[in-house]
Kinemage of the C-alpha trace (Angstrom):
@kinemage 1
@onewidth
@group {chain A} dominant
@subgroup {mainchain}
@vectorlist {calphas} color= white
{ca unk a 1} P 57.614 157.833 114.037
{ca unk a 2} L 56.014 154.493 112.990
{ca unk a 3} L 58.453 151.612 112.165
{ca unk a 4} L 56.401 149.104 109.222
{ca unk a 5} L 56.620 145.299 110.235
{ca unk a 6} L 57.198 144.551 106.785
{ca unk a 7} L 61.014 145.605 106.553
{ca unk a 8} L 61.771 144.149 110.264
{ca unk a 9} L 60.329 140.618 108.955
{ca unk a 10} L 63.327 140.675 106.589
{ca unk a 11} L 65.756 140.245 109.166
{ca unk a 12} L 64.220 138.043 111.418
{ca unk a 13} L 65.306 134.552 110.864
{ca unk a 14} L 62.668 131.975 109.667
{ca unk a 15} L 61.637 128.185 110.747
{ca unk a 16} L 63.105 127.483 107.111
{ca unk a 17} L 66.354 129.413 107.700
{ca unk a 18} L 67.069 127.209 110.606
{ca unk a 19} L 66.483 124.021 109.428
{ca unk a 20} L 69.351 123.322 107.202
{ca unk a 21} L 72.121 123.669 110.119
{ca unk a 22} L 69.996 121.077 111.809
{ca unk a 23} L 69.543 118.495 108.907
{ca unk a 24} L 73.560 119.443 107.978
{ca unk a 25} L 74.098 118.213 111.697
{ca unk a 26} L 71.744 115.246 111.687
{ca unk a 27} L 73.367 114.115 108.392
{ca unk a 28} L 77.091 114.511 110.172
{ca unk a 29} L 75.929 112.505 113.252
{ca unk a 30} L 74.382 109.715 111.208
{ca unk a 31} L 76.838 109.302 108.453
{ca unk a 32} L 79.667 109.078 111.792
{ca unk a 33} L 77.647 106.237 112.672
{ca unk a 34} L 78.549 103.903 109.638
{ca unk a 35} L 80.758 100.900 110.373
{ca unk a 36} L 84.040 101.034 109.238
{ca unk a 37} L 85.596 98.080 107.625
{ca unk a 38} L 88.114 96.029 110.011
{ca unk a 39} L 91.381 96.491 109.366
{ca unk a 40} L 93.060 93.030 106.892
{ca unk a 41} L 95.777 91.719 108.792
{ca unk a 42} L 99.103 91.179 106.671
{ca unk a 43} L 100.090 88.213 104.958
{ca unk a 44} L 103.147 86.405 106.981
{ca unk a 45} L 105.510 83.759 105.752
{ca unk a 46} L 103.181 81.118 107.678
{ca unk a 47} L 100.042 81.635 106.242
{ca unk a 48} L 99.907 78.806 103.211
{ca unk a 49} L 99.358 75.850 105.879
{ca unk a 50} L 98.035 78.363 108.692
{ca unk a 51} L 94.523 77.049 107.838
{ca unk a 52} L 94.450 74.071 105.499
{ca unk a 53} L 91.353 72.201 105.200
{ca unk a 54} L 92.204 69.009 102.863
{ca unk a 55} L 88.668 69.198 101.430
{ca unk a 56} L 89.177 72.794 100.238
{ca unk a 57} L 92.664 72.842 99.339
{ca unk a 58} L 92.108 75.007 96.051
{ca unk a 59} L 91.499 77.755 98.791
{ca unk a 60} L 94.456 76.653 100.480
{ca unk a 61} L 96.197 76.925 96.932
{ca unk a 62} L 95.337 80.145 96.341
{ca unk a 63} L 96.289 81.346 100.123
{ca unk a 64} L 99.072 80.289 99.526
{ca unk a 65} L 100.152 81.521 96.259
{ca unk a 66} L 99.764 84.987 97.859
{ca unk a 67} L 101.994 84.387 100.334
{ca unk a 68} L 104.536 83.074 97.975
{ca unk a 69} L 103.997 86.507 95.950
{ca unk a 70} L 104.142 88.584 98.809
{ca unk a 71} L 107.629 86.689 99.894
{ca unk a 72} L 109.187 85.998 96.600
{ca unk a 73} L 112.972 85.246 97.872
{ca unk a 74} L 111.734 83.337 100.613
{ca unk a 75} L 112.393 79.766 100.115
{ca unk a 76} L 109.843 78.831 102.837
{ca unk a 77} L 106.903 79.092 101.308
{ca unk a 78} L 107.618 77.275 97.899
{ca unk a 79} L 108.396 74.529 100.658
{ca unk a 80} L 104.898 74.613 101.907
{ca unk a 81} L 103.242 74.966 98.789
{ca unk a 82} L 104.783 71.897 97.234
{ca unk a 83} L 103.017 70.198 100.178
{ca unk a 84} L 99.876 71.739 98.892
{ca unk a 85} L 100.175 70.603 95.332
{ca unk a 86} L 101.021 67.174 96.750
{ca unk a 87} L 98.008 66.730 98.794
{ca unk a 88} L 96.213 68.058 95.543
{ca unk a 89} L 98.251 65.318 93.625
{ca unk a 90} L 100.060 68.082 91.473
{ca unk a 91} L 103.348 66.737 91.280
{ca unk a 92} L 104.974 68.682 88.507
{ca unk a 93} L 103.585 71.879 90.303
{ca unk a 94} L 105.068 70.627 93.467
{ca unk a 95} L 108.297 69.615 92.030
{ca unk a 96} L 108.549 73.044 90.024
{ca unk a 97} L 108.019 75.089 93.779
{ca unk a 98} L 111.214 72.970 95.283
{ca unk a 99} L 113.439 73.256 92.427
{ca unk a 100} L 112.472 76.904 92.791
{ca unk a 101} L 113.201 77.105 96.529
{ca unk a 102} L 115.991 74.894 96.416
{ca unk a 103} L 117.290 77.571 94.002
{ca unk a 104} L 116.490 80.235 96.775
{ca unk a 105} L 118.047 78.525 99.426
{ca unk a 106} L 121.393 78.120 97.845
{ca unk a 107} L 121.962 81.976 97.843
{ca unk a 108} L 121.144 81.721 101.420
{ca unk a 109} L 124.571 81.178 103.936
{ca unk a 110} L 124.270 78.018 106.168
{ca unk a 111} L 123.971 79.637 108.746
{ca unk a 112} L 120.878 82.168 108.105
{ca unk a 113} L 118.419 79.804 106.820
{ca unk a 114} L 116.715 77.319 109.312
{ca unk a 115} L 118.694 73.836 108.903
{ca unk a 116} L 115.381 71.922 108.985
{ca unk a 117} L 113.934 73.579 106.278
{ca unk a 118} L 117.060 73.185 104.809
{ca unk a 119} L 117.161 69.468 104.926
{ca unk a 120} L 112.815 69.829 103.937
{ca unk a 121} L 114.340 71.101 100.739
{ca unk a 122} L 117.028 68.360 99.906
{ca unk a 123} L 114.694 65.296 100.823
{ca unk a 124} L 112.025 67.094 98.914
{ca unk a 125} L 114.296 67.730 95.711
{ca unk a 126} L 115.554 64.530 96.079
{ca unk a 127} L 111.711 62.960 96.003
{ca unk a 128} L 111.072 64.861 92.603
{ca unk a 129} L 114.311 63.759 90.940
{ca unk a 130} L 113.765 60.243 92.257
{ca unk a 131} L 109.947 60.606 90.607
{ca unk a 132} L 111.039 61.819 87.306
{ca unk a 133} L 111.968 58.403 85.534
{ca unk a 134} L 108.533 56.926 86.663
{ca unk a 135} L 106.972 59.992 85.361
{ca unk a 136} L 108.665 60.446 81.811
{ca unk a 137} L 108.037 56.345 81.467
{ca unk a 138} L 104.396 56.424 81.787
């Protein structure tokens, strides 16, 4: 009985046949290799005046108006904003934050809401209402 070579190469597996697993393999190991992005850490009631730098303070601005959107019944951070849009010499923005926080902190009982930022707010308020005269006049 004679057994022909040409059926039993059929089976056999082939240098081509085992390549794929290995590429497949090589591919995995190499794409596990790719940096993954840090994770962002979260915005915190802090962050408008966390990193201030007077001559970027439209940067500071815009930090900040995140945090304000991220806490919007916090009166705190109105408070530092109108500091922001003072330094930038935006008084009617400024004014418009502390009205706007003052208006927060009024829901607030006495006793929850930090009594300096409290008394921030009501020199603050007082300081645009004191303004407005000189502004309306000229």
């Amino acid at each position: 009985m004679s057994v022909t070579t040409d059926r039993a190469g059929l089976h056999a597996p082939t240098a081509r046949q085992g390549r794929p697993p290995l590429v497949l393999l090589l591919a995995l190991l190499l794409g596990g290799c790719v940096e993954q992005p840090l994770p962002q850490r979260p915005i915190t009631r802090e962050d408008c005046l966390r990193t201030v730098k007077l001559e970027d303070l439209p940067s500071a601005l815009q930090q900040c108006d995140k945090v304000v959107a991220a806490f919007p019944k916090d009166p705190g951070p109105l408070n530092e904003r109108f500091l922001l849009h003072t330094l930038a010499g935006d008084t009617a923005a400024a004014c418009r934050d502390i009205a706007r926080a003052t208006t927060l902190a009024a829901a607030v009982p006495k006793g929850k809401l930090d009594p300096i930022l409290r008394q921030d707010l009501e020199v603050r308020q007082r300081s645009c209402t004191e303004d407005e005269p000189a502004r309306a006049g000229g």
